[in-house]
N, C-alpha and C positions, 0 to 999 in steps of 0.2 A: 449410493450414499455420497455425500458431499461432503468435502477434506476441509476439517477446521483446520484454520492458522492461526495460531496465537501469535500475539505482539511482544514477547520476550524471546519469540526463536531459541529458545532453550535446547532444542534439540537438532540445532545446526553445529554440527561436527570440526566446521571450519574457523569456527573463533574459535582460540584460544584462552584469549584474556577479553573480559568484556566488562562494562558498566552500563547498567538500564535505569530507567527510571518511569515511573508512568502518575498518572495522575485524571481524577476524574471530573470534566468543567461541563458549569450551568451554565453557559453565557447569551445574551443574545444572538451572539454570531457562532456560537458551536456549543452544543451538547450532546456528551457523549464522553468516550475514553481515548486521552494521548499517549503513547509511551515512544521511549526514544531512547535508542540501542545504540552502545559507543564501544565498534571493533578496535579495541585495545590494541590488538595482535592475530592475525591471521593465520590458519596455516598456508596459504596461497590466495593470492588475490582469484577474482570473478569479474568477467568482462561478458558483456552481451553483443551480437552483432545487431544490428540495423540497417539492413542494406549493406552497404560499403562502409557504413561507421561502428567504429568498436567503441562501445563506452564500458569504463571502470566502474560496478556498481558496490565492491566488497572490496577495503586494502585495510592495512593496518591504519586505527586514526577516523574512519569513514563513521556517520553516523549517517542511521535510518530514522526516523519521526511516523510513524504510523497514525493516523487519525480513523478513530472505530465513531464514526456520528448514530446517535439510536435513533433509529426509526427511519432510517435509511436505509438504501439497498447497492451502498458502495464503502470502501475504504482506501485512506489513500495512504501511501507510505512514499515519502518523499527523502531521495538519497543524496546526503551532505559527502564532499570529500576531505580528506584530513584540513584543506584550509578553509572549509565551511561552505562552499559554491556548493549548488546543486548541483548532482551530475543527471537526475532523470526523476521525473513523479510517475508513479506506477499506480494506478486504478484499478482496484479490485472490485469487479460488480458480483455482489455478494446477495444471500439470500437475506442474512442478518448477520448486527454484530450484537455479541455480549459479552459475559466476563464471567469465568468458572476458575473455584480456587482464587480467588483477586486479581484472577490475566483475562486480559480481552483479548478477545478471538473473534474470527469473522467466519463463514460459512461461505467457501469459494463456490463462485457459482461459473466459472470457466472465462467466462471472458475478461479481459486485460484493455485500459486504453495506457499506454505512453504518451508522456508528454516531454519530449525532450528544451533542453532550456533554448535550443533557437526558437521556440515557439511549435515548433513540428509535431503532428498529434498523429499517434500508429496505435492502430486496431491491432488486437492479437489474442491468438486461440479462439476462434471460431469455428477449428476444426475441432477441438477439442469439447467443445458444444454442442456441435453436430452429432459425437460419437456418443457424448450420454447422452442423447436423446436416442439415437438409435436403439441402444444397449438398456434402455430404460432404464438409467441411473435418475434421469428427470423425467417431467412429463411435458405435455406442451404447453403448461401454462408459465412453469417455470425457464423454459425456454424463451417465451414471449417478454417475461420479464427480465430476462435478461437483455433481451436484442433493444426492447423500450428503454430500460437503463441507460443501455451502451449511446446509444442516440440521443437521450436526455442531455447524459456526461457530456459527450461531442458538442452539443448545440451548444451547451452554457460555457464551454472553454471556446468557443467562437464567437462566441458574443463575450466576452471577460469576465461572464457575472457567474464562472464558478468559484466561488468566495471563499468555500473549504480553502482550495490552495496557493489562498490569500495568507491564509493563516498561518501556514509550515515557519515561518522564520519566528516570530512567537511565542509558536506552541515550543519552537526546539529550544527557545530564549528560556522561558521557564522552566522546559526540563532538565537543559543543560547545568542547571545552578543545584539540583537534587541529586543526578547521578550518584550513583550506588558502586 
């Protein structure tokens, strides 16, 4: 079975104090569900490695921007630090996204691309791909589509023309003025 993520992380333990906000756009440039989560207060900061680089992805102040696009098979959730810089865009290649009870969720489909803001783009968890296909948590078609995804994503962030993560400063403009 594949682990829904909802875009309010309601059940993340380590905020304290939060404000969300979500909103749902027809546009020509994006349709689908944004929402965008402002860690008030942390119980402890969250840092990732990357090789030799450690980046800050969770502190008090930090905001996340998720974008759930419909009829696609990614989402992206792009992470601000308290003075608004991005610290990393995280790619979720996803089976679908929707929205249950009025929160969007995505259906993790394992694989991850990062896109760090020097421009540097890292694959990740393909091991974790490999094991539900072993374990028949998927099958092979859904395994294909993820690996097609993951290559699709990669190609268009190397050519510039992935546009979604055009839109992250924005979509957070608009949400940041509704916050909850």
């Amino acid at each position: 079975m594949l682990k829904r993520k909802f875009g309010d992380r309601s059940e993340w333990k380590r905020i304290i104090e939060r404000k969300y906000s979500q909103s749902y756009l027809d546009t020509k440039e994006f349709k689908g569900y944004v929402t965008l989560l402002n860690t008030i207060k942390v119980a402890e900061p969250l840092s990732v490695r990357y090789g030799e680089q450690k980046v800050c992805i969770v502190n008090d102040g930090y905001m996340w921007l998720q974008q759930f696009p419909l009829d696609k098979y990614h989402s992206v959730t792009t992470m601000f630090d308290a003075s608004g810089e991005i610290v990393q865009r995280y790619i979720d290649i996803c089976l679908r996204n929707g929205i249950e009870n009025g929160t969007p969720w995505m259906d993790d489909l394992f694989l991850d691309v990062v896109v760090l803001p020097s421009g540097e783009v890292i694959e990740k968890d393909s091991d974790e791909l490999e094991t539900a296909l072993t374990k028949g948590i998927i099958d092979i078609s859904l395994y294909d589509l993820a690996w097609n995804e993951m290559r699709n994503i990669k190609n268009l962030i190397n050519e510039d023309s992935f546009d979604l993560i055009k839109l992250s400063n924005s979509h957070k403009e608009m949400l940041s003025r509704i916050l909850e």
